[in-house]
C-alpha positions as CSV (number, residue, x, y, z in Angstrom):
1,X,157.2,-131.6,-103.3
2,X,156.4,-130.9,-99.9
3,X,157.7,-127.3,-100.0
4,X,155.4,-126.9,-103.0
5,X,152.4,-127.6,-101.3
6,X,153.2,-125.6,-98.2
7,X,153.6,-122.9,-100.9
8,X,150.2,-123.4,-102.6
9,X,148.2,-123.5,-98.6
10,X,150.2,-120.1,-97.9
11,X,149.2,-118.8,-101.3
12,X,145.3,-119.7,-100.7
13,X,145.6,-118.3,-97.0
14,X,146.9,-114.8,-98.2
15,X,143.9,-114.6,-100.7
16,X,141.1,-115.8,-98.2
17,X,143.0,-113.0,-96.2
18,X,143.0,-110.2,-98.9
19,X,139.0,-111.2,-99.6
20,X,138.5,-110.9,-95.7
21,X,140.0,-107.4,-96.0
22,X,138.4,-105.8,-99.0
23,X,134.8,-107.0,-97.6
24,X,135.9,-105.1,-94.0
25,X,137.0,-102.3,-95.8
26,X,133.4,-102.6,-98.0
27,X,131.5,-102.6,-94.8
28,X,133.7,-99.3,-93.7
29,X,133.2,-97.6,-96.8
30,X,129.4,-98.4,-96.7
31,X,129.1,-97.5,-92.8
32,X,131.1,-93.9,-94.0
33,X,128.4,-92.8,-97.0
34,X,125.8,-93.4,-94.0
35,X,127.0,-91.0,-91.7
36,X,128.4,-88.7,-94.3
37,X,124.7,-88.7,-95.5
38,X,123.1,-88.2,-91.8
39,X,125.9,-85.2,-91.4
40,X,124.4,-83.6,-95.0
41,X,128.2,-84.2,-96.8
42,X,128.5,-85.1,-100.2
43,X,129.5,-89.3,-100.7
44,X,130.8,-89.2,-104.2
45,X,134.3,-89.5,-103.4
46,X,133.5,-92.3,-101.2
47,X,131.4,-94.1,-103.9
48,X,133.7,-93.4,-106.5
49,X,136.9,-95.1,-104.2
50,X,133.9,-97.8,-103.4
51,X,133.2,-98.5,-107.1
52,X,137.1,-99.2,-107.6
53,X,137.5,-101.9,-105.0
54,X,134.3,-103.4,-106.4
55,X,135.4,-103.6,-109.2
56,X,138.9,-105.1,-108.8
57,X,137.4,-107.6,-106.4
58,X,135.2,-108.6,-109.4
59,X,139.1,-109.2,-111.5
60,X,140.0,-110.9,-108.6
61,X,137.6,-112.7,-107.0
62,X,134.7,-113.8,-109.9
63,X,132.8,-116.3,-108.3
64,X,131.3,-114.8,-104.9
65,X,131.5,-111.5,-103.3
66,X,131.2,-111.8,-99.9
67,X,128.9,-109.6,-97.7
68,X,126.7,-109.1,-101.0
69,X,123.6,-109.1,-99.4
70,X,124.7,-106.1,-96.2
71,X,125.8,-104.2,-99.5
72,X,122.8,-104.4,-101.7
73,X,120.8,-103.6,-98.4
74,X,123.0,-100.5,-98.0
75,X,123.1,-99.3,-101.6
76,X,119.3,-99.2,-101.5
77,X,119.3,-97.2,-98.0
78,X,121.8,-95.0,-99.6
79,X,119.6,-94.3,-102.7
80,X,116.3,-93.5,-100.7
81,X,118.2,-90.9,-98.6
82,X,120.6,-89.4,-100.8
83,X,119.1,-86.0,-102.5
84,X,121.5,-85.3,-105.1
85,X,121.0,-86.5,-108.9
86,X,124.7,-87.6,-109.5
87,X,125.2,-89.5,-105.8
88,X,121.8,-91.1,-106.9
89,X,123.1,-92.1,-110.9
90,X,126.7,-93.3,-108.8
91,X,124.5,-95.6,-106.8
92,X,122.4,-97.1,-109.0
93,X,125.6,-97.8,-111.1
94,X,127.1,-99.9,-108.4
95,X,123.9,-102.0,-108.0
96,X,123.7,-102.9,-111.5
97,X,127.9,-103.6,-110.8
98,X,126.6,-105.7,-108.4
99,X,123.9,-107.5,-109.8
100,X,126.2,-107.9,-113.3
101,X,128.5,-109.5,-111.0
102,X,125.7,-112.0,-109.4
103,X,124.3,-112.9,-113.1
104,X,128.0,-113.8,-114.0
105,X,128.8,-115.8,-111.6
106,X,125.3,-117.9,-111.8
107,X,123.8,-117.1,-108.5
108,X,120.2,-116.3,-109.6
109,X,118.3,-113.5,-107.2
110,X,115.8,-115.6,-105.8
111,X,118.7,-117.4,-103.5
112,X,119.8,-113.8,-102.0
């Protein structure tokens, strides 16, 4: 019994540690489109590879994402300063990700 339960509190630890790391590696992705924009490169790899771990941490991790705000606050920066059509369309499809997510798991907008 005892060996059980260490196995569950290790179990939860290496999740809270694999949410930890997909939100750093969010925040790194975010901060690369931002100086891949200032440098005039094109970000749709990045948004693409972006778009992925969104959307597996939305398998894994349904209730709360973690650093949502610093996203949707990038997204939008991204959007204003990006000039082509497709980087623009890739954008706006990863805020309504993000805001599907948010409806889904019941936080309402008003509390962001």
């Amino acid at each position: 019994m005892l060996l059980d339960n260490k196995r569950i509190v290790y179990d939860c630890l290496q999740v809270e540690h694999a949410v930890i790391c997909g939100v750093d590696l969010s925040i790194y992705l975010m901060e690369l489109c931002s100086d891949l924009i200032e440098r005039n490169f094109a970000i749709s790899p990045v948004l693409v590879l972006f778009k992925r771990l969104v959307l597996t941490q939305m398998d894994k991790d349904q209730d709360s994402f973690h650093g949502f705000n610093y996203m949707v606050v990038c997204l939008a920066h991204m959007l204003v300063t990006v000039e082509y059509e497709h980087e623009q369309l890739l954008l706006l499809n990863l805020s309504s990700i993000f805001l599907e997510w948010k409806r889904k798991s019941g936080m309402h907008l008003s509390s962001i």
